[in-house]
PDB file of N, H, CA, C and O in Angstrom:
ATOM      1  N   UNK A   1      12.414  21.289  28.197  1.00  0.00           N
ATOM      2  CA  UNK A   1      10.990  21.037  28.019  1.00  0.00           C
ATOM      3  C   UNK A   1      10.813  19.631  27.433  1.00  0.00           C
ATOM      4  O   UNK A   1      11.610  19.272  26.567  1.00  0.00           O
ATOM      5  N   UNK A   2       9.750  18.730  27.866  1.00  0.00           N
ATOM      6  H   UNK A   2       9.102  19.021  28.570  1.00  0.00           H
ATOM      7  CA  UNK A   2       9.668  17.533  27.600  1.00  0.00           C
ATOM      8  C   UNK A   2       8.566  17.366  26.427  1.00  0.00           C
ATOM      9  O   UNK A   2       7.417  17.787  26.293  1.00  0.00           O
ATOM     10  N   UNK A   3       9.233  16.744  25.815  1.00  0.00           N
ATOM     11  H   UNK A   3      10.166  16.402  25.925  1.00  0.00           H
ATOM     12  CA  UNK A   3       7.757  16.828  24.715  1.00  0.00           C
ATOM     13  C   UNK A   3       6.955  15.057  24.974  1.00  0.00           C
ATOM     14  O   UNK A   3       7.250  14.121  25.717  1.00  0.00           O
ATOM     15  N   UNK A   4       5.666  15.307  23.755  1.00  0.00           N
ATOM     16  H   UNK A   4       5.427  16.068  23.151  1.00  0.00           H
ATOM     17  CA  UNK A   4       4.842  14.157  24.090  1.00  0.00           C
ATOM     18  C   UNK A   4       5.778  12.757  23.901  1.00  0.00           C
ATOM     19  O   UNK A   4       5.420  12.138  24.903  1.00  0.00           O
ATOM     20  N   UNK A   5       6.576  12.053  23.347  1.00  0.00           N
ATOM     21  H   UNK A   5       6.867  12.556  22.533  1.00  0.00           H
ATOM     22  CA  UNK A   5       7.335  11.150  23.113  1.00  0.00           C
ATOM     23  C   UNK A   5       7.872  10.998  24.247  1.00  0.00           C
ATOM     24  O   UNK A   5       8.073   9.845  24.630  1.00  0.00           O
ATOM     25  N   UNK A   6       8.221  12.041  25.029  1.00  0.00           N
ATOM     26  H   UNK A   6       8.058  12.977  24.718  1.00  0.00           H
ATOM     27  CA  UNK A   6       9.546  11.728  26.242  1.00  0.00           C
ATOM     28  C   UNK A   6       8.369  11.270  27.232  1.00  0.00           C
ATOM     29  O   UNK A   6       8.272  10.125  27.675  1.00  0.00           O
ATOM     30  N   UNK A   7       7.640  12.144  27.468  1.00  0.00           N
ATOM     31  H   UNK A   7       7.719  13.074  27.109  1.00  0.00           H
ATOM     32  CA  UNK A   7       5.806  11.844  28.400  1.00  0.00           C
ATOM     33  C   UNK A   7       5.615  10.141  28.265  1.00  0.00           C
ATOM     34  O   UNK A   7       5.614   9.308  29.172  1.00  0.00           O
ATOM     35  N   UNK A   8       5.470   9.967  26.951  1.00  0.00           N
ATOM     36  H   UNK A   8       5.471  10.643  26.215  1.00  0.00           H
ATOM     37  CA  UNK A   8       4.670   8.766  26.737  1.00  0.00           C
ATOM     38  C   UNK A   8       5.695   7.635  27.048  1.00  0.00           C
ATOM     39  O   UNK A   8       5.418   6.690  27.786  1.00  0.00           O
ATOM     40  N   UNK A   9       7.011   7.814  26.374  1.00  0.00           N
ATOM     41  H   UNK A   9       7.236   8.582  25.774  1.00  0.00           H
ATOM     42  CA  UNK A   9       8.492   6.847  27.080  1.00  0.00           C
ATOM     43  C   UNK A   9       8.090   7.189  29.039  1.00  0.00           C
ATOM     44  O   UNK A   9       8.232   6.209  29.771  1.00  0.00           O
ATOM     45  N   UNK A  10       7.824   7.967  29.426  1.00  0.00           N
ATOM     46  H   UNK A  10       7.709   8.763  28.832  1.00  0.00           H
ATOM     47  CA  UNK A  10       7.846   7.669  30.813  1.00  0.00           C
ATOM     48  C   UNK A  10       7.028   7.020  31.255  1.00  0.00           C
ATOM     49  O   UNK A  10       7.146   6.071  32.031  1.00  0.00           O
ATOM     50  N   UNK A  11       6.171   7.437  30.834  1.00  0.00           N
ATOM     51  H   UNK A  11       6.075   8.208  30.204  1.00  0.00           H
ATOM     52  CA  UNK A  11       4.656   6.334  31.303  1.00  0.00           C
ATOM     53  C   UNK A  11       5.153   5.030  31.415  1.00  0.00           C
ATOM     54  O   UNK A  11       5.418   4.274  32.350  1.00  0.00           O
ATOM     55  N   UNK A  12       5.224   4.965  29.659  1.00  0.00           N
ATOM     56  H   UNK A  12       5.009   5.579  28.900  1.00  0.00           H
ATOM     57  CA  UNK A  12       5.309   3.443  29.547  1.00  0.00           C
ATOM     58  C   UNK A  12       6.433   2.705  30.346  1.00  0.00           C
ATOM     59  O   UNK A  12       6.019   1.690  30.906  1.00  0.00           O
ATOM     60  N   UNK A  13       7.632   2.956  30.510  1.00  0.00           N
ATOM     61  H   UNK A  13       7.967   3.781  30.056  1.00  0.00           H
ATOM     62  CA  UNK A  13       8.828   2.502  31.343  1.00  0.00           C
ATOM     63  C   UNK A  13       7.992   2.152  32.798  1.00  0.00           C
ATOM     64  O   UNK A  13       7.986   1.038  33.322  1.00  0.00           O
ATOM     65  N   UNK A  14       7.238   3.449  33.364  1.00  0.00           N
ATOM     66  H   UNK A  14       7.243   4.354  32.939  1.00  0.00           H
ATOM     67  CA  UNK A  14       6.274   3.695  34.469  1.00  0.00           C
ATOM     68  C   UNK A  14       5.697   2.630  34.486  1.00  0.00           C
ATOM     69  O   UNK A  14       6.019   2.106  35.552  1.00  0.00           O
ATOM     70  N   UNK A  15       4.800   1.753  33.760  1.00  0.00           N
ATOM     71  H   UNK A  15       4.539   2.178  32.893  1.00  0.00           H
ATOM     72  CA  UNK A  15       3.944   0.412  33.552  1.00  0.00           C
ATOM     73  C   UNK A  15       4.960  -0.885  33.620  1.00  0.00           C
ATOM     74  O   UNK A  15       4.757  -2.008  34.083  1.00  0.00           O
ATOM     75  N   UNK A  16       6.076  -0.347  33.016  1.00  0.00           N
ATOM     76  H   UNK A  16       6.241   0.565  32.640  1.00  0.00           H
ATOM     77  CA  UNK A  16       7.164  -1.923  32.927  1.00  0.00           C
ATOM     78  C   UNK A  16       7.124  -2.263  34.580  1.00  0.00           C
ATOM     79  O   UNK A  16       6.865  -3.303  35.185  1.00  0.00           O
ATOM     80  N   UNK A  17       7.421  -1.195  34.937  1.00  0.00           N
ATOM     81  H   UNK A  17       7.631  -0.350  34.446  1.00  0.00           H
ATOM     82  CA  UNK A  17       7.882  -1.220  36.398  1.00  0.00           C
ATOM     83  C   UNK A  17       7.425  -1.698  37.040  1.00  0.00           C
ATOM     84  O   UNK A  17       7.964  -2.593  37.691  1.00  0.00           O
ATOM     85  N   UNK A  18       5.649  -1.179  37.245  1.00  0.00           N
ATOM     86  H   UNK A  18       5.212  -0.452  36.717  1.00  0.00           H
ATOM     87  CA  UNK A  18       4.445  -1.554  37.518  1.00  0.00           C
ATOM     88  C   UNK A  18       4.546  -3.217  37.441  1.00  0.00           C
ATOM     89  O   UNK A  18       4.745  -3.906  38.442  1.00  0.00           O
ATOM     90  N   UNK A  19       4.422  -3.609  36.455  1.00  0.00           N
ATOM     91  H   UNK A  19       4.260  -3.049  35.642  1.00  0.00           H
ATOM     92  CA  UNK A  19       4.169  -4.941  35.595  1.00  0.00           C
ATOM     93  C   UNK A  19       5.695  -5.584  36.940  1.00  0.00           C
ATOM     94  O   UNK A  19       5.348  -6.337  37.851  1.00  0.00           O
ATOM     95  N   UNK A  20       6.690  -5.299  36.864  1.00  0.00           N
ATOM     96  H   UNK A  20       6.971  -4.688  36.124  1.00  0.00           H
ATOM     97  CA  UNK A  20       7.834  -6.089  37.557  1.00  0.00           C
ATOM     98  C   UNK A  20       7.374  -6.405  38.940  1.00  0.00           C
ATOM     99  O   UNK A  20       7.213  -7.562  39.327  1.00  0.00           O
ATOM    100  N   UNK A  21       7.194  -5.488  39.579  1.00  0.00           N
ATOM    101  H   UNK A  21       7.325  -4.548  39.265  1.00  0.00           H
ATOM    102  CA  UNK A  21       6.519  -5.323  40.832  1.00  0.00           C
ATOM    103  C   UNK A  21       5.189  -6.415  41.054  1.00  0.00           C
ATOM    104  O   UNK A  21       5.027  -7.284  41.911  1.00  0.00           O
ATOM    105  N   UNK A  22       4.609  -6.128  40.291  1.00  0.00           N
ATOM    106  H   UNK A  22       4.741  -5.422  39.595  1.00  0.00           H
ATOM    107  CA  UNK A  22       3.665  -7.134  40.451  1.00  0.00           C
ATOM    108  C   UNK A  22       4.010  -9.158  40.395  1.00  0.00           C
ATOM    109  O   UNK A  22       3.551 -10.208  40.847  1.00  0.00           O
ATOM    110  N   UNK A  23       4.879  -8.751  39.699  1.00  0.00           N
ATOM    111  H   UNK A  23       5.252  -7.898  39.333  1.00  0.00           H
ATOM    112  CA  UNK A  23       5.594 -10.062  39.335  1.00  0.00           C
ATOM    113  C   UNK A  23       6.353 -10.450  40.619  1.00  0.00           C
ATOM    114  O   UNK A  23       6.146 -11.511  41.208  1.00  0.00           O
ATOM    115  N   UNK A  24       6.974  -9.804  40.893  1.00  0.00           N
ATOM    116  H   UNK A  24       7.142  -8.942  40.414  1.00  0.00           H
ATOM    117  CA  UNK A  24       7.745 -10.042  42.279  1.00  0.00           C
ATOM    118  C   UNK A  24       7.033 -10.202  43.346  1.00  0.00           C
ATOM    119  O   UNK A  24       7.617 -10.760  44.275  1.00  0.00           O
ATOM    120  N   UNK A  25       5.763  -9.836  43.543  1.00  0.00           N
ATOM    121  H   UNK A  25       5.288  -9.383  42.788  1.00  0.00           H
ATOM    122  CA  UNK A  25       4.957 -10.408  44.632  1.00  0.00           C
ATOM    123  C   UNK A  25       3.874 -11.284  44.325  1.00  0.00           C
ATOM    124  O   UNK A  25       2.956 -11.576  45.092  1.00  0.00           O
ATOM    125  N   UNK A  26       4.020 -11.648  43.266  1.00  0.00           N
ATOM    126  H   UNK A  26       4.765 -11.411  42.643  1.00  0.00           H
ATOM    127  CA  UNK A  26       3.067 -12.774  43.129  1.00  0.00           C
ATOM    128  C   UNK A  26       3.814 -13.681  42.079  1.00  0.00           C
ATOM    129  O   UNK A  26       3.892 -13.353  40.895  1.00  0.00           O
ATOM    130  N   UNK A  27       4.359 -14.846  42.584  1.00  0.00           N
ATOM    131  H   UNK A  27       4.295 -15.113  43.546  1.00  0.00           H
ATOM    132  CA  UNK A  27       5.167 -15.324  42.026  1.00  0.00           C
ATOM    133  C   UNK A  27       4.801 -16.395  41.029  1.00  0.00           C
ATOM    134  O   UNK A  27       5.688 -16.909  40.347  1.00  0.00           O
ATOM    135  N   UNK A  28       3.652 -16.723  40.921  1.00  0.00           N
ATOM    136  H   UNK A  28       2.932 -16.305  41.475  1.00  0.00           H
ATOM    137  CA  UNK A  28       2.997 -17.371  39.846  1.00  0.00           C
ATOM    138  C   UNK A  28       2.711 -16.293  38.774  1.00  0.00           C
ATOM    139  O   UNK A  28       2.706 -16.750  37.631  1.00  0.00           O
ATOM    140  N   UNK A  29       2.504 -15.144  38.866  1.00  0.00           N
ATOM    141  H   UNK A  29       2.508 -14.772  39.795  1.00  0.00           H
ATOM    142  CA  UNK A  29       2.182 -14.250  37.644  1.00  0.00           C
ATOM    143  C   UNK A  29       3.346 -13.859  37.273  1.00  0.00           C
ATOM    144  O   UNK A  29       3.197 -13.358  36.158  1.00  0.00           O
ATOM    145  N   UNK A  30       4.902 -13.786  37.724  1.00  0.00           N
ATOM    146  H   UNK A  30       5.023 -14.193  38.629  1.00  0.00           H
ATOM    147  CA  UNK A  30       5.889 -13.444  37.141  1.00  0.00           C
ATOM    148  C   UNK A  30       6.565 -14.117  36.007  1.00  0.00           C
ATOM    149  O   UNK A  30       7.789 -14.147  35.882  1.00  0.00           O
ATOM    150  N   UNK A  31       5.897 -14.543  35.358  1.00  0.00           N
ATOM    151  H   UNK A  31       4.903 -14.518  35.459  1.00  0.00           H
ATOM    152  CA  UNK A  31       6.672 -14.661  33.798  1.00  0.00           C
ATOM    153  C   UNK A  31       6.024 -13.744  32.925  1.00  0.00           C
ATOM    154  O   UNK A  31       6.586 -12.839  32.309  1.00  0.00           O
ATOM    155  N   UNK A  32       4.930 -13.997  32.905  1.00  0.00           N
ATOM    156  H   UNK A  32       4.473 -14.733  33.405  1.00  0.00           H
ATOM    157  CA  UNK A  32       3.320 -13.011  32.335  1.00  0.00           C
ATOM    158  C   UNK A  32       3.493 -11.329  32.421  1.00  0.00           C
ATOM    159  O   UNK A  32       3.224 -10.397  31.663  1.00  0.00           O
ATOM    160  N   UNK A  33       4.133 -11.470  33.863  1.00  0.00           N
ATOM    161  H   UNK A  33       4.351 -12.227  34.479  1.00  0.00           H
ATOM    162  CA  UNK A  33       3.912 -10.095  34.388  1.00  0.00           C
ATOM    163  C   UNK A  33       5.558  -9.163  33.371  1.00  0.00           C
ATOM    164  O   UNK A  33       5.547  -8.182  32.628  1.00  0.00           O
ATOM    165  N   UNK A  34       6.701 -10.038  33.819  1.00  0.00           N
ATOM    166  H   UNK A  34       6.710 -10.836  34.422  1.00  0.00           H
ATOM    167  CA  UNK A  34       7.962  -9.750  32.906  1.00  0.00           C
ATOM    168  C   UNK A  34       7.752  -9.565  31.008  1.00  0.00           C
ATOM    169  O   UNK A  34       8.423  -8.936  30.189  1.00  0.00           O
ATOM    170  N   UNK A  35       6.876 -10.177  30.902  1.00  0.00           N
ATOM    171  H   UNK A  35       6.331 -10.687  31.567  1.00  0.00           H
ATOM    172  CA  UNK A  35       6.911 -10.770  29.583  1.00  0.00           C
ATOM    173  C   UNK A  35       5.884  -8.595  29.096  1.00  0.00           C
ATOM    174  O   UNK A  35       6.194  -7.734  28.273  1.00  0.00           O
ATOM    175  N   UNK A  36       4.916  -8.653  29.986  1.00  0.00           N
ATOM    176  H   UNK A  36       4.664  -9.352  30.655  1.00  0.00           H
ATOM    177  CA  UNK A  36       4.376  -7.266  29.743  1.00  0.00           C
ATOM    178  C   UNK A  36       5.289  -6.082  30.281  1.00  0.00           C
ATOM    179  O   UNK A  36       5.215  -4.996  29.706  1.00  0.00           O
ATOM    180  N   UNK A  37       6.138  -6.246  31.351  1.00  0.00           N
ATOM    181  H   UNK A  37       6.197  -7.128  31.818  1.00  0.00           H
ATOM    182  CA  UNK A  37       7.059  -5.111  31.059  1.00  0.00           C
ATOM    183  C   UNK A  37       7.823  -5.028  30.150  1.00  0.00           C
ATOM    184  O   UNK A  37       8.211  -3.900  29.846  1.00  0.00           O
ATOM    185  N   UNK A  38       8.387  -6.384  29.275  1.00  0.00           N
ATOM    186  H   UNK A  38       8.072  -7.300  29.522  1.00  0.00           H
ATOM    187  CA  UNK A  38       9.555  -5.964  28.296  1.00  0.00           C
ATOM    188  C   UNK A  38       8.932  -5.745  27.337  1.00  0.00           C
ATOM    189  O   UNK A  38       9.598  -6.368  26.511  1.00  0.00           O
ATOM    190  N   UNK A  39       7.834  -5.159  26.604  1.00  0.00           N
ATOM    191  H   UNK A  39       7.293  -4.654  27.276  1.00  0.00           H
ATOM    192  CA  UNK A  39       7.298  -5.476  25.799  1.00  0.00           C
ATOM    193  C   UNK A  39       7.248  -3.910  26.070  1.00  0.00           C
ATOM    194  O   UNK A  39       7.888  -3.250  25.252  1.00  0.00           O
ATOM    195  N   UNK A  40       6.525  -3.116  27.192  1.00  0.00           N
ATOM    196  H   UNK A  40       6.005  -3.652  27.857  1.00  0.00           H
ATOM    197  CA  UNK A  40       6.407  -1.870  27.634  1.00  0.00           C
ATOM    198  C   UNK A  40       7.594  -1.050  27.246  1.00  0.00           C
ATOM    199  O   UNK A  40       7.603  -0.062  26.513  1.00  0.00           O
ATOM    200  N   UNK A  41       8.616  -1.635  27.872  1.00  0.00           N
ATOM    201  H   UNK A  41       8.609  -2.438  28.468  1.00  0.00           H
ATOM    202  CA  UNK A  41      10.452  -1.135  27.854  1.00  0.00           C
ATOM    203  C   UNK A  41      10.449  -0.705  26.549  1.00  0.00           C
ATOM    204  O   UNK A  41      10.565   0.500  26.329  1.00  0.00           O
ATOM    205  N   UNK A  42      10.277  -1.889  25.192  1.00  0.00           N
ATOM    206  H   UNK A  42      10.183  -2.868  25.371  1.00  0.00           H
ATOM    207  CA  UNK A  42      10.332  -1.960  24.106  1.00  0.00           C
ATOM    208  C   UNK A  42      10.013  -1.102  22.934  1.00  0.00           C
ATOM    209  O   UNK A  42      10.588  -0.945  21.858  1.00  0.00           O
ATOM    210  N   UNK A  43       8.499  -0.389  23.654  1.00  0.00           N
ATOM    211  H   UNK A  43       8.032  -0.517  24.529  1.00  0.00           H
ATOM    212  CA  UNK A  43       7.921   0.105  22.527  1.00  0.00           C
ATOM    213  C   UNK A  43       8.259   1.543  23.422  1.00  0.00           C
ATOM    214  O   UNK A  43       8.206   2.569  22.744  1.00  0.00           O
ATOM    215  N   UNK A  44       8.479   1.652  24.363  1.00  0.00           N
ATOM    216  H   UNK A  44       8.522   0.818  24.913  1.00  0.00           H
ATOM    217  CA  UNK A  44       8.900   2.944  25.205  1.00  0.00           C
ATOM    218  C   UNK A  44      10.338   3.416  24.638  1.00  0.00           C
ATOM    219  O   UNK A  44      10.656   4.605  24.607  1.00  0.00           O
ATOM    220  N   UNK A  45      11.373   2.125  24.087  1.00  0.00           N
ATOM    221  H   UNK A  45      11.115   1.159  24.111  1.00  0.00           H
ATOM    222  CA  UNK A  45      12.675   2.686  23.510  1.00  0.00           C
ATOM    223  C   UNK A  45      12.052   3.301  21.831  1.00  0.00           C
ATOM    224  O   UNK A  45      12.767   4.136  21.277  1.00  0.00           O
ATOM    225  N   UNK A  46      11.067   2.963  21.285  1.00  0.00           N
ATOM    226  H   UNK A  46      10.486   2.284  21.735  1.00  0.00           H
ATOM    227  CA  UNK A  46      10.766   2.790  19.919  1.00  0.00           C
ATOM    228  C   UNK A  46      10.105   4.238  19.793  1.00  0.00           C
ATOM    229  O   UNK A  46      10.087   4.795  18.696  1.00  0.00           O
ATOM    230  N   UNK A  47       9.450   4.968  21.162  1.00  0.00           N
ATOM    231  H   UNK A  47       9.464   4.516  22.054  1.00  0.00           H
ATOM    232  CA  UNK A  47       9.005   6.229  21.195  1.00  0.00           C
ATOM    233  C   UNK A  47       9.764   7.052  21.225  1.00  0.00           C
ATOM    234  O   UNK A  47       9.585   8.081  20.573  1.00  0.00           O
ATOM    235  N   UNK A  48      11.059   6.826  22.136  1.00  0.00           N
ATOM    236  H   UNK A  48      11.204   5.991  22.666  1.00  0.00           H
ATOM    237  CA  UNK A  48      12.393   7.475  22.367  1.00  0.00           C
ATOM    238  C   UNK A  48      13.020   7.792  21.148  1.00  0.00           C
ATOM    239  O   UNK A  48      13.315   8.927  20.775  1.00  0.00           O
ATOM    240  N   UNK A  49      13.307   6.200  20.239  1.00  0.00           N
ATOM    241  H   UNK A  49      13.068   5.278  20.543  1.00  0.00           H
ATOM    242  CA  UNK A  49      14.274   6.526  19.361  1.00  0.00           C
ATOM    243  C   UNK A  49      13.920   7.121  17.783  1.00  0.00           C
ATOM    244  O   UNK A  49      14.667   7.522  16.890  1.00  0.00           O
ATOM    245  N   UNK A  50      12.141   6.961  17.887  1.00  0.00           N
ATOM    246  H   UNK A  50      11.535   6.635  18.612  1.00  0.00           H
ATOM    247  CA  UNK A  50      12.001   7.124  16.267  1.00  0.00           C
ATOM    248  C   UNK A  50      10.313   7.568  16.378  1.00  0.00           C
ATOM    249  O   UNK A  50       9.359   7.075  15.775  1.00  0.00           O
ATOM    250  N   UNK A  51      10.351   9.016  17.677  1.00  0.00           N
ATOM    251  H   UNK A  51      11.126   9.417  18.166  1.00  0.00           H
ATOM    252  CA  UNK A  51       8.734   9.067  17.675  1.00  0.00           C
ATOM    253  C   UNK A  51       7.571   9.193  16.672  1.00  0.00           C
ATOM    254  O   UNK A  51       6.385   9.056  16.971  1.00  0.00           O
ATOM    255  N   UNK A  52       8.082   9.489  15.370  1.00  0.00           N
ATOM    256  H   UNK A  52       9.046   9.601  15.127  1.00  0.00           H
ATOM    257  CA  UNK A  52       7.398   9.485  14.080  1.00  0.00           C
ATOM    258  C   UNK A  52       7.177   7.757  13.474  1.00  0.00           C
ATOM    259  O   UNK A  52       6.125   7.403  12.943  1.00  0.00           O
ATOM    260  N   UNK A  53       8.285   6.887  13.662  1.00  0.00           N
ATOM    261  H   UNK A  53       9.140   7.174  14.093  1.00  0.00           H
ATOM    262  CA  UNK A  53       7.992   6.016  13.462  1.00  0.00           C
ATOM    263  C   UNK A  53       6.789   5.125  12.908  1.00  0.00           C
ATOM    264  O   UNK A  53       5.701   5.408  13.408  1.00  0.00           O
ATOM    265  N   UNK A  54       6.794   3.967  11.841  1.00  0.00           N
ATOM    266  H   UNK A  54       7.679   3.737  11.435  1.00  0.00           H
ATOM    267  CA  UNK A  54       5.605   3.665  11.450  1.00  0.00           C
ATOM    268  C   UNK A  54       5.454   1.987  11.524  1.00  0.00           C
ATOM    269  O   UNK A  54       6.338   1.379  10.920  1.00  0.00           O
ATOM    270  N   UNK A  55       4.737   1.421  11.997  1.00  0.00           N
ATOM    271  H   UNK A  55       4.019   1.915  12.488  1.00  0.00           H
ATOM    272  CA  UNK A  55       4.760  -0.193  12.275  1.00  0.00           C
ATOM    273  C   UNK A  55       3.858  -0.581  11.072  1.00  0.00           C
ATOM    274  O   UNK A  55       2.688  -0.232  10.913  1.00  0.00           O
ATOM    275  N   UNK A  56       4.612  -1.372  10.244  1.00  0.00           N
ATOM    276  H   UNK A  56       5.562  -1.656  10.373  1.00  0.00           H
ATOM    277  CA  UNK A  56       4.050  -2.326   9.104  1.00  0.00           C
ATOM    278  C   UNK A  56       2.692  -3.242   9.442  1.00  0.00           C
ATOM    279  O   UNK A  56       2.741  -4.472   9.418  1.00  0.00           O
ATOM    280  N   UNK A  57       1.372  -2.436   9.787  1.00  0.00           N
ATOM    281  H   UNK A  57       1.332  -1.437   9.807  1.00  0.00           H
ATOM    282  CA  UNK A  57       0.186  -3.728  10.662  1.00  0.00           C
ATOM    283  C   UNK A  57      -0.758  -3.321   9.568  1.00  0.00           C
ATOM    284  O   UNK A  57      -0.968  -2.185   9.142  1.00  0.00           O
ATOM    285  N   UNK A  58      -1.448  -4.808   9.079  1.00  0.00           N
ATOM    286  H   UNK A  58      -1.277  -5.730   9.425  1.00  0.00           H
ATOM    287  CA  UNK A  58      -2.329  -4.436   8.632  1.00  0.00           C
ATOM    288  C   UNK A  58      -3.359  -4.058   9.465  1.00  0.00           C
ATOM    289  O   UNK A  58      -3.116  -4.270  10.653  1.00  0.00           O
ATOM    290  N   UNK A  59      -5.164  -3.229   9.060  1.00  0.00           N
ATOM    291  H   UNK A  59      -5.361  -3.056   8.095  1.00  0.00           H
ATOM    292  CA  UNK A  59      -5.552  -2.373   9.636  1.00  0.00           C
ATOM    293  C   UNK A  59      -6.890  -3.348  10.872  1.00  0.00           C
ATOM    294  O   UNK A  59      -7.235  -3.059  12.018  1.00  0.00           O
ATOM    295  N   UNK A  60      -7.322  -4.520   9.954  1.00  0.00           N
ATOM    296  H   UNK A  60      -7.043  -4.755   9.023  1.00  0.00           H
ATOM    297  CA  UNK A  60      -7.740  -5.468  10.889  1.00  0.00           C
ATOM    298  C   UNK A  60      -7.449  -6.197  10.865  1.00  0.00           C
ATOM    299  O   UNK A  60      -7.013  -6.864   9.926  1.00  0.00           O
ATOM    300  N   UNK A  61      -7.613  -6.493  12.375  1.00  0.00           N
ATOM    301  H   UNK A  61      -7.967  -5.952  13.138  1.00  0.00           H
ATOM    302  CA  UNK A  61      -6.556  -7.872  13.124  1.00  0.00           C
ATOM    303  C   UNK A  61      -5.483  -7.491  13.687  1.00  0.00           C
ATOM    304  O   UNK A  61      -5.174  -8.005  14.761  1.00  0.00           O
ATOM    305  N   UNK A  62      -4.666  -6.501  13.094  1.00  0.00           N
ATOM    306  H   UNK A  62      -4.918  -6.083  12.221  1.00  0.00           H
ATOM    307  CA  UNK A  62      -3.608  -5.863  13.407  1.00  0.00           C
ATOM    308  C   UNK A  62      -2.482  -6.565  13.668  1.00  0.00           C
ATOM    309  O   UNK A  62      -1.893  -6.404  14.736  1.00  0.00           O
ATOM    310  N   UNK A  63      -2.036  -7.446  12.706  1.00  0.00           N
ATOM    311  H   UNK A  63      -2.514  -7.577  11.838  1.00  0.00           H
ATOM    312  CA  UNK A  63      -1.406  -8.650  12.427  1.00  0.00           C
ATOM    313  C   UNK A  63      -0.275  -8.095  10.924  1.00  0.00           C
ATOM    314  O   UNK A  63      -0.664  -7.538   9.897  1.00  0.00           O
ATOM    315  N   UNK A  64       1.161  -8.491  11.290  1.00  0.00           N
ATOM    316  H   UNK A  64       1.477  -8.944  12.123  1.00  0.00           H
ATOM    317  CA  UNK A  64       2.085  -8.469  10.702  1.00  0.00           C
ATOM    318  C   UNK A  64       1.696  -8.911   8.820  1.00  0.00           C
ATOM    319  O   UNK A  64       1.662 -10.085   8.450  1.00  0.00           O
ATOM    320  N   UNK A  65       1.480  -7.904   8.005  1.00  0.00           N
ATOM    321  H   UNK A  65       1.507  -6.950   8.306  1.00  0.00           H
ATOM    322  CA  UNK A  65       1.315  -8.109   6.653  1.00  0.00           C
ATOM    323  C   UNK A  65       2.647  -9.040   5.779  1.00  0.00           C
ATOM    324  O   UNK A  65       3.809  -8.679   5.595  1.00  0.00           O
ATOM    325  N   UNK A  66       1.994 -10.283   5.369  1.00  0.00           N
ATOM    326  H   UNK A  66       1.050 -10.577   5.517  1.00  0.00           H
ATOM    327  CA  UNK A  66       2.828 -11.207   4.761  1.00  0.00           C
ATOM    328  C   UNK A  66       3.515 -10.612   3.141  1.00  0.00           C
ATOM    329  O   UNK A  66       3.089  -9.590   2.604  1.00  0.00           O
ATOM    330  N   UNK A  67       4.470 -11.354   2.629  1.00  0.00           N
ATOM    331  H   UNK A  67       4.816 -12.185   3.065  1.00  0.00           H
ATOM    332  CA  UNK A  67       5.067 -11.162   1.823  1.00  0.00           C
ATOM    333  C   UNK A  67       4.382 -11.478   0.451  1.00  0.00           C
ATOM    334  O   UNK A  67       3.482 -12.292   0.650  1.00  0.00           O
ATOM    335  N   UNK A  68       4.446 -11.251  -0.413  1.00  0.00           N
ATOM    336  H   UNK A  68       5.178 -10.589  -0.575  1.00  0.00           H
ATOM    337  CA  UNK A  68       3.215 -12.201  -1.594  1.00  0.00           C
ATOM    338  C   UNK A  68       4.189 -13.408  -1.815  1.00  0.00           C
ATOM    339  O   UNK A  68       5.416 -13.503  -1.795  1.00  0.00           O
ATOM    340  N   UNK A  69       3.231 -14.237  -2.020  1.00  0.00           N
ATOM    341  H   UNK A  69       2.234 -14.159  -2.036  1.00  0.00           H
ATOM    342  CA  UNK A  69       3.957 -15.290  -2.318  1.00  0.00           C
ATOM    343  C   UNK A  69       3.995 -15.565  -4.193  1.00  0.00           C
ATOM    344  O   UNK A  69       3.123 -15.492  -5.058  1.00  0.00           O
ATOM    345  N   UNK A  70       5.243 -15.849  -4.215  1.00  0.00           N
ATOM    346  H   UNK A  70       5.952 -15.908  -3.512  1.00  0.00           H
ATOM    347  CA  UNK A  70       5.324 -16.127  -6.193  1.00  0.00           C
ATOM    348  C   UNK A  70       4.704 -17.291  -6.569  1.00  0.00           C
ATOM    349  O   UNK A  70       4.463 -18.115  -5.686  1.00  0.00           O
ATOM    350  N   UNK A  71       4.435 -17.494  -7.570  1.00  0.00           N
ATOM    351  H   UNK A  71       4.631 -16.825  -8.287  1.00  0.00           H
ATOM    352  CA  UNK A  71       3.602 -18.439  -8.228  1.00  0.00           C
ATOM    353  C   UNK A  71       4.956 -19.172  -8.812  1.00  0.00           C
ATOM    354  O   UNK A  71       5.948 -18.557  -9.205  1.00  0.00           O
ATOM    355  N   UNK A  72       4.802 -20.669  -8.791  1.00  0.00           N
ATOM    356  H   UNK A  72       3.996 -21.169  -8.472  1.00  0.00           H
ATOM    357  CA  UNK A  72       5.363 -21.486  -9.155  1.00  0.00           C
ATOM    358  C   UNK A  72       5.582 -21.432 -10.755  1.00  0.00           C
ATOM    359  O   UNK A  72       4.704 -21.725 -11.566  1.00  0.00           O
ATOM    360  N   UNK A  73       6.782 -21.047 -11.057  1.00  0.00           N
ATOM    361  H   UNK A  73       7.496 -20.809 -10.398  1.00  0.00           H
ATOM    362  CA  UNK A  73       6.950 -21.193 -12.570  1.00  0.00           C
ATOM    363  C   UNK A  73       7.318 -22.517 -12.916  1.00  0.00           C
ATOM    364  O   UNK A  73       7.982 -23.325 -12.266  1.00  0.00           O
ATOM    365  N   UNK A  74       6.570 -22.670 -14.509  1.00  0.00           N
ATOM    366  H   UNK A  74       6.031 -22.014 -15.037  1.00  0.00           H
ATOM    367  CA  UNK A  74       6.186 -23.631 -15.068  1.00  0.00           C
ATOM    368  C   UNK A  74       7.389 -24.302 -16.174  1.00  0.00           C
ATOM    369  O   UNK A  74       7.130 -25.310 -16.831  1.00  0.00           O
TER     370      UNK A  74
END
């Protein structure tokens, strides 16, 4: 029995594919088009390997949360 993680890894692999294909027949969109399947592949291995998994984003913008920065001691 397949659960939702294995579903959603297929899809998404399903779209890489998509995305390659498209690239291959239109050969000006194939870097663009590669660049959105590996990205698909990517987060499709990340469903596979750790479907609970949690990505460090802050909540707007959805942009990688920085480190604090220390204050210059005196």
């Amino acid at each position: 029995m397949a659960t939702h993680a294995h579903l959603a890894a297929k899809l998404l692999r399903d779209a890489a594919t998509f995305f390659k294909n498209v690239g291959t027949q239109n050969l000006p969109l194939k870097e663009q088009m590669d660049d959105n399947a590996s990205v698909y592949e990517q987060v499709a291995d990340l469903v596979e390997n750790d479907p609970s998994g949690v990505l460090d984003l802050e909540e707007e913008g959805n942009t990688p949360k920085e480190e604090p920065k220390e204050e210059p001691k005196e």
